[in-house]
N, C-alpha and C positions, 0 to 999 in steps of 0.2 A: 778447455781454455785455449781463448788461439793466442800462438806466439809468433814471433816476428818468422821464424822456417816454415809458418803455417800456408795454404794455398789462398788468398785472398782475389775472387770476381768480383769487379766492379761494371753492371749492365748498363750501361747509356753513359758516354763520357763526352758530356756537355760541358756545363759550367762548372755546375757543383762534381758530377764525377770525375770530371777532369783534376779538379781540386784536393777531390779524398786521393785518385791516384796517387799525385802528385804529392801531401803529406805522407799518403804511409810509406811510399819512395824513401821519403828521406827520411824518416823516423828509421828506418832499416828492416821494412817488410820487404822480405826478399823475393817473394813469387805473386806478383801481381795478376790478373789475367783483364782484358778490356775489353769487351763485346759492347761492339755497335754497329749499326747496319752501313755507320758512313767510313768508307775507308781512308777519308783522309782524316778523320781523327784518330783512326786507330795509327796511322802514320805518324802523324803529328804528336802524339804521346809515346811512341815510340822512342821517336827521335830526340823528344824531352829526357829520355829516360825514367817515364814513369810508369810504365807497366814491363812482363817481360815476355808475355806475349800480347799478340792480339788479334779479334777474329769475327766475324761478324756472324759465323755461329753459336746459340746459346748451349748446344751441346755441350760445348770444351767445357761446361761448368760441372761437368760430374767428376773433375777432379777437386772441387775448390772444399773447403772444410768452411767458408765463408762466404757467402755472394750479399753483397750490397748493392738494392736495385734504384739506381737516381731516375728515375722514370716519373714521367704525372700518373697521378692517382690510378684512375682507369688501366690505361698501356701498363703499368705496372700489375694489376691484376690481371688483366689477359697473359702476359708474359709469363705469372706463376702457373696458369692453367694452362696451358702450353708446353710449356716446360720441366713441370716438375716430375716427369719421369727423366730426368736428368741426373737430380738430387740423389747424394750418395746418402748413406747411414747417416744420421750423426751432424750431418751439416746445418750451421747456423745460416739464417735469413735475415734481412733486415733490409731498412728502405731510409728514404728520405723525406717522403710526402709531407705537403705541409697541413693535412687532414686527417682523422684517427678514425673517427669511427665509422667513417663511409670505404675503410680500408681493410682493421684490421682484423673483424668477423669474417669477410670474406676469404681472406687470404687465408684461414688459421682453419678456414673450412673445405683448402683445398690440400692441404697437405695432411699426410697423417702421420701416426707418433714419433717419428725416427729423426722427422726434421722441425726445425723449431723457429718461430717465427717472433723475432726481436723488433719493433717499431721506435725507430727516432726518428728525431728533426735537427736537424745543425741551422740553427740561427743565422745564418751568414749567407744569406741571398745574396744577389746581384741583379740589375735591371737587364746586363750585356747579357746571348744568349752565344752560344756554342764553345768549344773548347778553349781556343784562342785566349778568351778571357778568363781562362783558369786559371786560379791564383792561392797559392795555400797559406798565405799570409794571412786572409782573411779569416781565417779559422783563428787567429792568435788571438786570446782575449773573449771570444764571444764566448755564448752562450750555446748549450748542448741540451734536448730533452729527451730524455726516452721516456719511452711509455711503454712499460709493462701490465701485463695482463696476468688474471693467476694461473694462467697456462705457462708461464715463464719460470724457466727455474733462475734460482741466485747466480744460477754461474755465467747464464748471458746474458745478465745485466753486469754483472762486472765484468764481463768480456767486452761490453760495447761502451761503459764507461774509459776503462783501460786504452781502450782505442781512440775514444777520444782525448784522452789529456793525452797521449803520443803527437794525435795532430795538432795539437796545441789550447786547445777549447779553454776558457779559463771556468766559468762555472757549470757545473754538470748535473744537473734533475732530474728526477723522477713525477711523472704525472702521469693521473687516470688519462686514459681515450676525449672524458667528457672535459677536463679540468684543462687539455691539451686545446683541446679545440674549441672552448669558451673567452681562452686566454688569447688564442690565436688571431680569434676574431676581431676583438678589440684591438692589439696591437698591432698586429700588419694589415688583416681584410679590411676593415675599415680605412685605416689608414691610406692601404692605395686606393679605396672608393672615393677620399674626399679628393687624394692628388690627382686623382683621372677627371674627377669634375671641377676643382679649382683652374685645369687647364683646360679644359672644354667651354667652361661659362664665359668665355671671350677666345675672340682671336689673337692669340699672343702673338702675330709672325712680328708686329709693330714693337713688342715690350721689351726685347731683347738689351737696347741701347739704354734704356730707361731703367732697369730694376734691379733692386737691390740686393744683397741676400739671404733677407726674408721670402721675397718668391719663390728664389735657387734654392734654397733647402725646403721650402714646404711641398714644391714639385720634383724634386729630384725622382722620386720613386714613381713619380707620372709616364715613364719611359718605362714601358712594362709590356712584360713577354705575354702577348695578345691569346696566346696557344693554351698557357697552362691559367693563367689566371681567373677566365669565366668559368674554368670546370672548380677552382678552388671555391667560388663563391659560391656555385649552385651546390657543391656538397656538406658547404657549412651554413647553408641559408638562415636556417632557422635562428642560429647563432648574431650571425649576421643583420638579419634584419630588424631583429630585434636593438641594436648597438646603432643601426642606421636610425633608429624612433628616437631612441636615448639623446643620440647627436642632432638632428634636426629641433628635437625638443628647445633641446641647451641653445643650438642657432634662433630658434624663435622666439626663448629668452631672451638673449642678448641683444636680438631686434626691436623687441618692444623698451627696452630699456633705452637705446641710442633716439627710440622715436618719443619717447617721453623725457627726452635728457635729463634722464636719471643718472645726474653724476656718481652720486652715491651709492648706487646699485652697480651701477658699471667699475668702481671704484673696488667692492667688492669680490666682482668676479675675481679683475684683475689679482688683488690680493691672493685668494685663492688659487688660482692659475700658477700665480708666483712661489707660495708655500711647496704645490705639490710638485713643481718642477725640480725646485730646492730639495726635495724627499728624492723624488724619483734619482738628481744627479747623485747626492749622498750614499746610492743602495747598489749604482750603477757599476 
């Protein structure tokens, strides 16, 4: 079980690594460690005081009892292959990726028995990219999934739950790889598909003065990190494109309803749209 004297590496401290530093900081994890290749973040956390070393060699993690890798998908696999003659006894793994199963066969097929490979997600994105924007407040309230596999013993998933309600997480789950990444796709991949095309189907530079905050909140997540997001979509496609049929469908409903002024049908939807929104804030 790790405890707050335990050795805790955090690999890439971007936004989100910057952020776990940064909670287990203050939750009173005493030995952080922060490997990244750019050394002014390792400076700039530093100087935060949220790790207590830092290094842009991955070796130093053969002392850690913990390494959490905030890496995209891929970089984060190459890193374990790489790396894991680093890996001491006994040391726990884990990641952040926002995709399961184009991840966690791989990864679980590079290590062998001694170290053990934990998969979550912390819900608490952001569109800003580098450390600068790290912010551990954002963990308060959201949402935490792990996803265990039955390669997983009980004790690290209560070790990775535990960690999170220290960083503040308010709800904490357990899901399959498939159930992870079915869910995911509707909720976020999708999501920024429609807000990178609802910004794209015109030239907004004119719209700014003019609109309301129905725009601003349905594009807000249109401001997205260009690097990690086309590799999320190609690992979840299947998932995905299937949820892009579902939603054009429903758009081509709604189309033929507004061209046939079908109040009544549009009256409908509405209703319906309203019920489930009503559900959704109630569970939120």
């Amino acid at each position: 079980m790790i405890t707050k004297q335990s050795s805790i590496g955090i690999i890439g401290l971007g936004v989100l690594g910057g952020s776990y530093a940064q909670a287990l900081s203050a939750a009173g994890y005493r030995s952080i460690l922060g490997v990244d290749i750019d050394p002014n973040s390792i400076a700039w956390a530093k100087q935060q005081g949220w790790i207590t070393e830092g290094t842009a060699d991955s070796a130093a993690v053969q002392n850690c009892d913990l390494v959490i890798c905030c890496l995209y998908p891929e970089v984060f696999v190459n890193w374990v292959r790489d790396n894991r003659k680093y890996f001491k006894k006994g040391m726990l793994l884990s990641d952040v990726t926002g995709v399961k199963r184009a991840v966690i066969d791989r990864v679980q097929e590079l290590l062998d028995e001694t170290v053990e490979f934990i998969a979550c997600h912390p819900m608490a994105g952001r569109e800003s990219k580098g450390i600068h924007y790290a912010d551990a407040n954002r963990f308060k309230n959201a949402n935490f999934i792990i996803v265990p596999t039955a390669s997983n013993s009980a004790d690290a998933v209560e070790t990775m739950r535990a960690l999170a309600q220290d960083m503040g997480f308010k709800r904490i789950s357990c899901l399959s790889a498939e159930e992870h990444d079915r869910m995911i796709s509707y909720l976020s991949q999708l999501t920024h598909v429609i807000a990178v095309a609802l910004m794209n189907a015109d030239d907004n530079t004119h719209l700014a003065e003019f609109t309301g905050d129905s725009f601003r909140d349905l594009t807000r997540i249109a401001r997205i990190n260009e690097d990690m997001w086309p590799e999320l979509f190609v690992l979840n496609k299947d998932y995905l494109i299937q949820d892009m049929d579902v939603f054009i469908a429903e758009l081509q409903e709604f189309k033929e309803l507004i061209a046939a002024e079908d109040i009544e049908g549009m009256r409908q939807k509405l209703i319906q749209s309203t019920a489930r929104r009503a559900q959704f804030d109630k569970e939120a």
